[in-house]
C-alpha positions in Angstrom: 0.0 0.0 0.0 2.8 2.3 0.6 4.4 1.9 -2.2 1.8 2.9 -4.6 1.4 5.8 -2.2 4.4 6.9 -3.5 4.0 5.6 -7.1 1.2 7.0 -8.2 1.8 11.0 -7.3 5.0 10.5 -8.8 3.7 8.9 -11.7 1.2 11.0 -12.1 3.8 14.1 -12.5 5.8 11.8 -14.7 3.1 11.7 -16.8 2.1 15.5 -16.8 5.8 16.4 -17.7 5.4 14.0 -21.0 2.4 15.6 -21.8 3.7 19.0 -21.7 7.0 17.9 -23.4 5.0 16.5 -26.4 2.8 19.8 -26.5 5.7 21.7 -26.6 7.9 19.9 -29.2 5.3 19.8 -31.4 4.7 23.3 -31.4 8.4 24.5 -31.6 9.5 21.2 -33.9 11.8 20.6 -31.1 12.4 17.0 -31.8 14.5 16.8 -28.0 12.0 17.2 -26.9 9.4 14.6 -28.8 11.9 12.0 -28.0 12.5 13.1 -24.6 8.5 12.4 -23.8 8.4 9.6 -26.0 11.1 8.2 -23.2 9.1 9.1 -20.1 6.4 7.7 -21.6 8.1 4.7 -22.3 9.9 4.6 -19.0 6.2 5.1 -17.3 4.7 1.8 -19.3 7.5 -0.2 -18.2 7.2 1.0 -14.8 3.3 -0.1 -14.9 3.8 -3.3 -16.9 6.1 -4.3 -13.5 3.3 -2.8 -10.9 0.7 -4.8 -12.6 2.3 -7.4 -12.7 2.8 -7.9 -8.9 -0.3 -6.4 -7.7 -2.4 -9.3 -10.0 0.1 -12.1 -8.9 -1.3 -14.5 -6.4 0.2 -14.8 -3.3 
């Protein structure tokens, strides 16, 4: 429980920093920036891939 406490707010911001990343470099053609949120966004699946992974396994 604590550690999605944790997680999830941080997550959450991870997420919210992509977002704004993407906006951004596509508006400017900044492709540092595309790739940069492509990255987080990748990092943040991966992330959840693991989480889901152990929250559905039975103990």
């Amino acid at each position: 429980m604590c550690l999605t406490a944790l997680l999830i707010p941080a997550g959450l911001a991870l997420f919210l920093l992509a977002a704004v990343l993407l906006v951004q470099g596509a508006r400017q053609n900044h492709r540092g920036k595309l790739f940069s949120s492509v990255g987080i966004l990748a990092i943040l699946a991966a992330g959840c891939a693991v989480m889901m992974e152990f929250i559905t396994r039975p103990l």
